[in-house]
C-alpha positions in Angstrom: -88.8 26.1 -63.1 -89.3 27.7 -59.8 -90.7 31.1 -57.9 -88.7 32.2 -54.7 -90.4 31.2 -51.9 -90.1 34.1 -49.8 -88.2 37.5 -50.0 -84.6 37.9 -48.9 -83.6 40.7 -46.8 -79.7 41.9 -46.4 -78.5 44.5 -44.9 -78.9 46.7 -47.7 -80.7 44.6 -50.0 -84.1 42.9 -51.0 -84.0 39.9 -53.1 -87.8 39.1 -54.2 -89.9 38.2 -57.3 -90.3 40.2 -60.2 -93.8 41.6 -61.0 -95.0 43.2 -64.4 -94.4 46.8 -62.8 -90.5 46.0 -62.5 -90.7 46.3 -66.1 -89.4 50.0 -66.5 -86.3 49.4 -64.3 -85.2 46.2 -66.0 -85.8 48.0 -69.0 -83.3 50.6 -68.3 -80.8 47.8 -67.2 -81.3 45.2 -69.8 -81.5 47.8 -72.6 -77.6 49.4 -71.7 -74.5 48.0 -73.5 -72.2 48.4 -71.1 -74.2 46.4 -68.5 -75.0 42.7 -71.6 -71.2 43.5 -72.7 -70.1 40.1 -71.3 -73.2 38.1 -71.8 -74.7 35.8 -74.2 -77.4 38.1 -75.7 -77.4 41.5 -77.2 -79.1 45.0 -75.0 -83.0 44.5 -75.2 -85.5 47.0 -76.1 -88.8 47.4 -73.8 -90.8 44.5 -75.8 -88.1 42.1 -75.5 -88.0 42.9 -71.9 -91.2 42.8 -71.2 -91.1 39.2 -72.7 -88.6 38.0 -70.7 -90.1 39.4 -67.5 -93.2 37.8 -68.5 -91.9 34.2 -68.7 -90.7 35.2 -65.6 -93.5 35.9 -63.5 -95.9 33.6 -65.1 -93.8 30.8 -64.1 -94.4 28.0 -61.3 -94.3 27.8 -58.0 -93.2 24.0 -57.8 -89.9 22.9 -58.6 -88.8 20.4 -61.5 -86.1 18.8 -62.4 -84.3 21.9 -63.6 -85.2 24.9 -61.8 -84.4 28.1 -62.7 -85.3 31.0 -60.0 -85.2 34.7 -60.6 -84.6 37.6 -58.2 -84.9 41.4 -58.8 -82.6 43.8 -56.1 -83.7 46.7 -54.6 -81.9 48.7 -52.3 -83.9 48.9 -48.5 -83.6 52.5 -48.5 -84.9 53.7 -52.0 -87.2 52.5 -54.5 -86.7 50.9 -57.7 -85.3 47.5 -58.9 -81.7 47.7 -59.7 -80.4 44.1 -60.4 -81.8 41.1 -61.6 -80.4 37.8 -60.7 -80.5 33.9 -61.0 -79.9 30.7 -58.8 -80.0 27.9 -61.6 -79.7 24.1 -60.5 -80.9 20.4 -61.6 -82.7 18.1 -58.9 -80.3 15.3 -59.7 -77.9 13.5 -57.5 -75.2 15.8 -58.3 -76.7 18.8 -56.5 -74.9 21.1 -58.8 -76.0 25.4 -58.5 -74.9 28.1 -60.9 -75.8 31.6 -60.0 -75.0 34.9 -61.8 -76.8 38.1 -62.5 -76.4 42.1 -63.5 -76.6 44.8 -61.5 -77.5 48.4 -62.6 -74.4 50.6 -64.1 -75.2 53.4 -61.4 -74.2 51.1 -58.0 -71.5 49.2 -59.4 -68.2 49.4 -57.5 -70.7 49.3 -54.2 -70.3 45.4 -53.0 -74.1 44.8 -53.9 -73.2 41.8 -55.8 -70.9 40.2 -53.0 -74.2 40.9 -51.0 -76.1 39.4 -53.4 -74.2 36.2 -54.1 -74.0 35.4 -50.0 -78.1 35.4 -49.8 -78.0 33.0 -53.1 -75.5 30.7 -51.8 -77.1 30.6 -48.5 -80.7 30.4 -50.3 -78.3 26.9 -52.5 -77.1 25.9 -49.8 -79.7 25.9 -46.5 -83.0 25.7 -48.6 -82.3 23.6 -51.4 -79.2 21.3 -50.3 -77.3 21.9 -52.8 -73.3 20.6 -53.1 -71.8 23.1 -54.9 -72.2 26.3 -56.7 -70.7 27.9 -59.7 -70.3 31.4 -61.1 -69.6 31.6 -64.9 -67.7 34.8 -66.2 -66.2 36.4 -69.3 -62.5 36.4 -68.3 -62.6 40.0 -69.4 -65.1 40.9 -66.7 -62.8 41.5 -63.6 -65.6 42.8 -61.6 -67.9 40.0 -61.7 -64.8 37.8 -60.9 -64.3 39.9 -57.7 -67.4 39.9 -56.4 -67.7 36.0 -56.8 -64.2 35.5 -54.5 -65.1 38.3 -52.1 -68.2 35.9 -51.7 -66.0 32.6 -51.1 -66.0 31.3 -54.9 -63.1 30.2 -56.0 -61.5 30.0 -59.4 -61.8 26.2 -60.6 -60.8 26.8 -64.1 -59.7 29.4 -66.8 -61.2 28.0 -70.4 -59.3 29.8 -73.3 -61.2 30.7 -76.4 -64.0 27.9 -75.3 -67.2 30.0 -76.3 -67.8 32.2 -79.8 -69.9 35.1 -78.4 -70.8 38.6 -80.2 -68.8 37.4 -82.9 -65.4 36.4 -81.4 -63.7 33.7 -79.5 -64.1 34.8 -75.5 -62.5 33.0 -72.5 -64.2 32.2 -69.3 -63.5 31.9 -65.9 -65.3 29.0 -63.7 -65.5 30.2 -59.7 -67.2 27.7 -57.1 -67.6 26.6 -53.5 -68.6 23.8 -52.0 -71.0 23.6 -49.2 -68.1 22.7 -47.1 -66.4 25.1 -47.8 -68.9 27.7 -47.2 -70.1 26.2 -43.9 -66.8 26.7 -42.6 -67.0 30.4 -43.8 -70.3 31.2 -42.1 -69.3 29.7 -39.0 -65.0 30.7 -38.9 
């Protein structure tokens, strides 16, 4: 597991670590139904957050063979933490990312993800050389799906009743880009 090495300014954003006093805002996030509709675990209560966030900030600075780093969002021009997100990747020859995260039901709709995913896949890309990154979805969750082409992802693959989650059969939606691919974005 890995720490980001430095913060991540955008032009509306700040993509950093998470600290213990993040806690209330994740809280609020992690806690709603509407926003862990689509993923794997259930809303949290403050103790179950605080654990996570925990694990979180406790964790190494080195990387590993698998290396999981975490980002909380906050706007530039207001206070408070108002996503949480992920770069995931092995140190293997295959040089595969995944990325993903959740953003706070109040900014939705506002292209903060899209801004989001670019300073991940440059972070995959420029930093940590990776090959190619993925974004995972519930098929059902258009928005994420957006976001993840209006960043250059692709969709590689629609998998059809492949996951039992929250007590039925879901489909998903595999998006990715390549570093070639997204080279020739940056620079076309």
């Amino acid at each position: 597991m890995a720490q980001l090495a430095q913060t991540i300014t955008t032009a509306r954003l700040v993509l950093r670590r998470p600290r213990l006093e993040d806690l209330d805002d994740l809280a609020e996030i992690f806690g709603r139904a509407e926003i862990t509709r689509y993923l794997y675990w259930e809303p949290r209560d403050r103790e179950e957050t605080l654990e996570v966030l925990r694990s979180r900030v406790d964790r190494s600075d080195e990387l590993s063979e698998e290396n999981n780093i975490n980002v909380v969002i906050e706007r530039r021009d207001r206070p408070g933490v108002i996503g949480d997100f992920m770069l995931w990747w092995k140190a293997d020859e295959h040089r595969q990312g995944e990325m993903g995260g959740t953003l706070h039901h109040d900014v939705h709709g506002q292209g903060f993800a899209t801004e989001i995913y670019g300073a991940l896949l440059t972070l995959a890309f420029r930093q940590y050389d990776l090959h190619r990154v993925v974004g995972r979805c519930d098929a059902r969750n258009t928005a994420s799906i957006r976001s993840l082409e209006k960043a250059g992802l692709h969709q590689e693959a629609h998998l059809v009743e492949n996951e039992f989650v929250k007590g039925e059969w879901t489909d998903e939606v595999v998006m990715a880009i390549r570093r070639s691919e997204w080279e020739e974005m940056a620079t076309g």
